[in-house]
DOPA-454072 format. One record per atom (N, C-alpha, C): residue in one letter; x, y, z. Coordinates in steps of 0.2 Angstrom, whole numbers, plus 5000, padded with zeros to 4 digits. Layout:
BEGIN
aXYZ...
***
This chain:
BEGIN
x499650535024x500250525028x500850565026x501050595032x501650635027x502350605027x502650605021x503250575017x503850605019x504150605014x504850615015x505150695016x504650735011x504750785009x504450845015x503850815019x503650845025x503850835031x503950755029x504650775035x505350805038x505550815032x506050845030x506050925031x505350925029x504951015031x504951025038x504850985040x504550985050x505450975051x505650935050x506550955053x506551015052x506651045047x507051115043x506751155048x506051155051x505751195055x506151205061x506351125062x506351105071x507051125071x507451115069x508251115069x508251185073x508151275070x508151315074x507851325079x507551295082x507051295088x507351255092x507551205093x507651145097x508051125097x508751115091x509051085092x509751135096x510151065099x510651115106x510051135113x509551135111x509051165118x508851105122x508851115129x508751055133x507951055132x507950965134x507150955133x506850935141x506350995143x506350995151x505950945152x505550915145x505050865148x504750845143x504450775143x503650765139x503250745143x502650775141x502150745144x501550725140x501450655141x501250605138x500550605140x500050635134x499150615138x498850565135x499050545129x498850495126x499550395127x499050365133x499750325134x499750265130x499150255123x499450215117x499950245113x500350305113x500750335112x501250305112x501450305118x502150265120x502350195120x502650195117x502850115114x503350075118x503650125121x504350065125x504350085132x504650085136x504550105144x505450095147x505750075143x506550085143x506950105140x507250175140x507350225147x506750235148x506250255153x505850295154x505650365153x505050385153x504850465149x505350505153x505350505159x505550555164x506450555162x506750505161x507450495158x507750545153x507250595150x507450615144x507550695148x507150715153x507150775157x507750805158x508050875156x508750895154x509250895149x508850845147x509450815140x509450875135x510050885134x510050925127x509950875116x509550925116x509450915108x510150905104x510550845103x511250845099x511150845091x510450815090x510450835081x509550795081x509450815075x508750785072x508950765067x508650735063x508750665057x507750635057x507950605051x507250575048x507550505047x507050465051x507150375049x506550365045x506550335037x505950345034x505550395034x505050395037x504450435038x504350465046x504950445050x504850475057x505350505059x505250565064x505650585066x506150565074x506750605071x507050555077x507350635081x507350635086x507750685092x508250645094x508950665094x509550625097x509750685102x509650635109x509950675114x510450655117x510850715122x511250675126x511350605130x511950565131x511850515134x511550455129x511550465120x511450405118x510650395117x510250455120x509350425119x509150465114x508650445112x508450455108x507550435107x507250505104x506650495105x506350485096x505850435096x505750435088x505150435089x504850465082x503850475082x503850475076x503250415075x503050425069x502350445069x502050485062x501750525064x500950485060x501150445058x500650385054x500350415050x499650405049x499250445044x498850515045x498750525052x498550585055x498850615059x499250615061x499850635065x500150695062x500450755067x500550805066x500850845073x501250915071x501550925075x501451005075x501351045081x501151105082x501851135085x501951195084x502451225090x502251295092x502351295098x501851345101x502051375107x501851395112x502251475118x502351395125x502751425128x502951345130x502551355136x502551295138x502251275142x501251275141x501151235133x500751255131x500351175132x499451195137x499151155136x499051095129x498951045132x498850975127x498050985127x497850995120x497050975119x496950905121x496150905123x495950865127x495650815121x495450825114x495050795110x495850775105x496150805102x496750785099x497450765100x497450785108x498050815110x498350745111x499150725110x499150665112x499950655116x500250725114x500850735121x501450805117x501450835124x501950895121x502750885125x503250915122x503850905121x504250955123x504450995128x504251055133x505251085130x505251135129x505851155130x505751235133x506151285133x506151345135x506051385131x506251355124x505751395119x505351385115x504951355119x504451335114x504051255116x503451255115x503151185117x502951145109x503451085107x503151045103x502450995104x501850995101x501350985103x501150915097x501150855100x500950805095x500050815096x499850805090x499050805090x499050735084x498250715085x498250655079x497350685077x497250695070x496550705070x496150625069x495650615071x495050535070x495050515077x494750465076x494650445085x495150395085x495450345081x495850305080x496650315080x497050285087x497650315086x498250285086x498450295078x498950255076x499650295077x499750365080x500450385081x500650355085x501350355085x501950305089x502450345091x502850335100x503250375100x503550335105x504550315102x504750255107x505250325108x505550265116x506050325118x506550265119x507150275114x507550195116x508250235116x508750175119x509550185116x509850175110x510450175110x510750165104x510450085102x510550035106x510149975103x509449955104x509050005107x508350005104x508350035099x508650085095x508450125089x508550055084x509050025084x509149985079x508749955076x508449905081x507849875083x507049915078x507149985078x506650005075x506950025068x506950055064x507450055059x507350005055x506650005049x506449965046x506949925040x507649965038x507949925034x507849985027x507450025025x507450055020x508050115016x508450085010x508850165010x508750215007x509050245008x509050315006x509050324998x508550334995x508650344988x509350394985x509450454989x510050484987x510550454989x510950384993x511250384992x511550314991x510950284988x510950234985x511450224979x511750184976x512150174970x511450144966x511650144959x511150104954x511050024956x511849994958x511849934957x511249914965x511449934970x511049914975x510249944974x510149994970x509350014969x509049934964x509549924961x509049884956x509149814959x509649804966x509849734967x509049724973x508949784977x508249784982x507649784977x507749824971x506949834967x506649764964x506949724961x506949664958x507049614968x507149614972x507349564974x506849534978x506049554977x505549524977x504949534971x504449504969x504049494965x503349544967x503349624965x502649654967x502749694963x502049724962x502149784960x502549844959x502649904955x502949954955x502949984961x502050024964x501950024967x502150014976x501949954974x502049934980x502849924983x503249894978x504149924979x504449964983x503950024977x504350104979x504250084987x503450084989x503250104996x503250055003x503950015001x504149945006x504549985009x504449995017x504950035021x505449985021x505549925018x505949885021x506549885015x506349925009x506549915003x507249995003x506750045004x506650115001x506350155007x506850205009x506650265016x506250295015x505550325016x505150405017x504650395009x504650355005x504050365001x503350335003x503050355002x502250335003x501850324996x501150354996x500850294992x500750394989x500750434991x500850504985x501350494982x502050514984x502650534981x502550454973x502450404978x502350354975x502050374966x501250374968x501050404961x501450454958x501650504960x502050544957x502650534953x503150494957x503750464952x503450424946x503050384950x502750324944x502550394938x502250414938x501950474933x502350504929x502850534933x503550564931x503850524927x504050474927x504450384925x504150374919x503350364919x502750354915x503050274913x502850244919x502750174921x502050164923x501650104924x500950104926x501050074934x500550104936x500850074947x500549994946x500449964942x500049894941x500649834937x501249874936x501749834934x502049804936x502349744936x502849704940x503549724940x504049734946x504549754945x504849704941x505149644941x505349604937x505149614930x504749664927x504749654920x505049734916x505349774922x505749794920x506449804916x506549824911x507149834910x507749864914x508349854912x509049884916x508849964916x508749964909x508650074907x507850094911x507450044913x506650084915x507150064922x507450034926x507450034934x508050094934x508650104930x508850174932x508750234929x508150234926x507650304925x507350294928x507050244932x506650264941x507050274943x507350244947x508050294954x508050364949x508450374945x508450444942x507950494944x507350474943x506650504942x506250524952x506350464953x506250474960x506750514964x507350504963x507750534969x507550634964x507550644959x507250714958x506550734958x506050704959x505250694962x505450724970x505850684973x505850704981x506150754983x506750774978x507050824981x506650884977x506250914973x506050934971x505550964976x505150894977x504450914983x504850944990x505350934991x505650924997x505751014997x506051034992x506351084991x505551144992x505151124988x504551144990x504251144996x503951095000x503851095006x504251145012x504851135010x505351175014x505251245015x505251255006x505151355003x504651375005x503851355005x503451365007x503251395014x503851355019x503551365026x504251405029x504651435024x505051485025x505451455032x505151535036x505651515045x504851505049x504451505045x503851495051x503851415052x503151385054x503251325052x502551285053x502751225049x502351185045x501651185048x500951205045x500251225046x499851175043x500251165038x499651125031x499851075029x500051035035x500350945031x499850925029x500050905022x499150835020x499750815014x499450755011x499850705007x499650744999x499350804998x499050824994x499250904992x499250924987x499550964985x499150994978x499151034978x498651084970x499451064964x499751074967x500351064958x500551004958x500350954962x500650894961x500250864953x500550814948x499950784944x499650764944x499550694946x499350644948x498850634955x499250634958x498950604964x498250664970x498050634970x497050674973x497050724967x497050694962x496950734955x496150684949x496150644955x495450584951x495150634945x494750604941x494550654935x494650704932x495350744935x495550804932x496050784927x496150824920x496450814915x497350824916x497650774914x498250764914x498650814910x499350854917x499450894913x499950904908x500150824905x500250834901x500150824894x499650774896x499150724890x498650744889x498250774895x497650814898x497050714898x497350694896x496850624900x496550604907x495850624908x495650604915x496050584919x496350604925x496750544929x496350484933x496350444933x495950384936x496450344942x495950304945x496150314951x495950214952x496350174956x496050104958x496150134967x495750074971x495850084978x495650014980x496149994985x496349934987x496549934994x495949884999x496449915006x496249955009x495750015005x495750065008x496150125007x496550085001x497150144997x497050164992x497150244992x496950234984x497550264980x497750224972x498250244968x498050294962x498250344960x497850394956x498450384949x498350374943x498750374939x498250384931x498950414927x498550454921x498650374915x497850374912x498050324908x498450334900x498550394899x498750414894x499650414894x500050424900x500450434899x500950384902x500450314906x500750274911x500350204909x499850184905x499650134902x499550124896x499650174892x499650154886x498950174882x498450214887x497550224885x497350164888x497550104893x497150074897x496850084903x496350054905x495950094912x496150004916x496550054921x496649984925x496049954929x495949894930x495449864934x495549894944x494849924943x494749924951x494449854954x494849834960x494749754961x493949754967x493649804969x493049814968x492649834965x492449904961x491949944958x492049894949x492649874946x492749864939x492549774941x492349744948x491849674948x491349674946x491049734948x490349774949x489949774946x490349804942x490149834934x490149794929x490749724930x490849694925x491049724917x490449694913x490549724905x490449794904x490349834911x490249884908x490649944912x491249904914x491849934916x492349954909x492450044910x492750024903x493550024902x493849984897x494349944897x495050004894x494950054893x495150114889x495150184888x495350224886x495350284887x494750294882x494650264876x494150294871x493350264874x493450204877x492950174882x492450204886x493150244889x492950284895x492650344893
***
C-alpha cells in the first residue's frame, strides 16, 4: 500500500501538471469506485485544480466551488499519467481524470477492488478525515497523549489512521527498527524518553523516505510504487542479514500482514512468536537468535 512518502511523490508529481488546470472530466469504468453520489461526477466538469494535499494515505484534489475529490489508493491502487484523452484499460482500468494536459488514469492491480473515490463538499470531506495527525506537526505532549491512549501494540499504534496520518505497516517496521523497539510491545510499557525518541525517529524515517521517493522520480513521474524498497532494512528483508547487526531479519504474519523485524537490534536475540507457523511447530519453534 503506498504510505506517506509515496504519496507525497504522486503529489510532487501532480502539482506541475494539474494543479490551477481545469478538470474537463472523470470518467468512471469501475462503479465500486465511487462512493458518494453528492455532488455528482459530472459536477466537477470545468472546475479548476486550487491545490492538492494528502489526507493520511489519500489523495485529495481541491477544486473550485468547495469540491473536492479524494482517492485512496488502498493496497493496489495506482496512478498513471498519460497523452489526454487516453483510453481506460478494460482489465485494470477503473477511472481517468481528463485535463488538457494530460489524462490521470486510476488503475488497481487483482481482481478485488478495494480503491475508493468520494466526490464531496466541504462537509462531506469532514466526514472522511479519519482523525490522524501529522507526525511533523504534532508537539511531544499530544504524540504521547494519542500513543498511550489506548492499550496495543507499537505496531499497531503507529498504523491507527485514527491515531497518526500516512503510516502503514512498511514505514511502520522501519521506524520501529530505527527506534530499535520490538513491533510486539505494548505502548503502555514505554517510557517518557523511548515515546520521544519514536516521534523523533519517525518524523526523520518519513521525511527521509519522503525525500527519496521524491528525488528518485525527479520531474517525471511515479512508475514503481510498491511498499518495498532495496535500501529499506527491515521491511521485505525476511532472511537477509541485518544491516546493522547482520542478524537474519524475521518476520511474524497475522491477518494476512506481515511485520519484518531484526531480532538482534529490536528484541534482545528473541524470535517472536508467529501466531500460526510458531503453533505448528510448537517445541521446535526457535525461541532465539542462538536457537535459530
Amino acid at each position: 500500500m503506498p504510505e506517506l512518502p509515496e504519496i507525497e511523490a504522486y503529489l510532487a508529481a501532480l502539482r506541475p501538471r494539474i494543479e490551477g488546470e481545469a478538470l474537463d472530466g472523470i470518467r468512471v469504468q469501475s462503479f465500486s469506485l465511487l462512493r458518494t453520489f453528492d455532488p455528482p461526477v459530472d459536477a466537477v466538469a470545468g472546475k479548476r485544480v486550487t491545490g492538492l494535499r494528502r489526507l493520511g494515505k489519500r489523495v485529495v484534489l481541491d477544486l473550485e466551488d468547495d469540491i473536492h475529490v479524494v482517492i485512496h489508493l488502498m493496497i493496489a491502487g495506482r496512478f498513471k499519467w498519460l497523452d489526454p484523452g487516453a483510453a481506460i484499460p478494460k482489465r485494470r482500468g477503473l477511472a481517468a481524470l481528463d485535463f488538457a494536459t494530460g489524462t490521470l488514469l486510476l488503475t488497481e492491480a487483482g481482481a478485488k477492488r478495494r480503491a475508493t473515490m468520494h466526490i464531496v463538499d466541504d462537509q462531506g470531506f469532514a466526514g472522511i478525515d479519519p482523525g490522524g495527525v501529522e507526525l511533523a506537526d504534532v508537539d511531544a505532549v499530544e504524540f504521547a497523549e494519542r500513543f498511550r491512549g489506548e492499550r496495543h501494540t507499537l505496531k499497531r499504534t503507529l498504523t491507527d489512521a485514527r491515531l497518526f496520518s500516512g503510516i502503514g505497516g512498511a514505514f511502520a517496521d522501519e521506524i520501529l527498527w530505527h527506534a530499535r523497539l520490538s513491533p510486539t510491545q505494548m505502548n503502555t510499557n514505554l517510557s517518557d524518553d523511548e515515546v520521544e525518541r519514536l516521534l523523533d525517529t519517525s518524523r526523520r524515517v518519513l521525511e527521509e523516505w519522503t525525500a527519496i521517493r521524491v528525488g528518485e522520480t525527479g520531474d517525471g513521474f511515479p512508475t514503481k510504487v510498491t511498499a518495498f524498497h532495496p535500501d529499506m532494512g527491515v521491511h521485505g528483508k525476511y532472511g537477509e542479514p541485518c544491516p546493522v547487526c547482520g542478524a537474519p531479519i524475521q518476520r511474524i504474519v497475522s491477518g494476512g500482514r506481515e511485520t519484518n523485524y531484526c531480532p538482534g537490534c529490536q528484541t534482545g536475540g528473541k524470535i517472536l512468536a508467529d501466531r500460526s507457523l510458531s503453533r505448528l511447530l510448537k517445541d521446535d519453534w526457535p525461541k532465539t537468535l542462538d536457537e535459530l
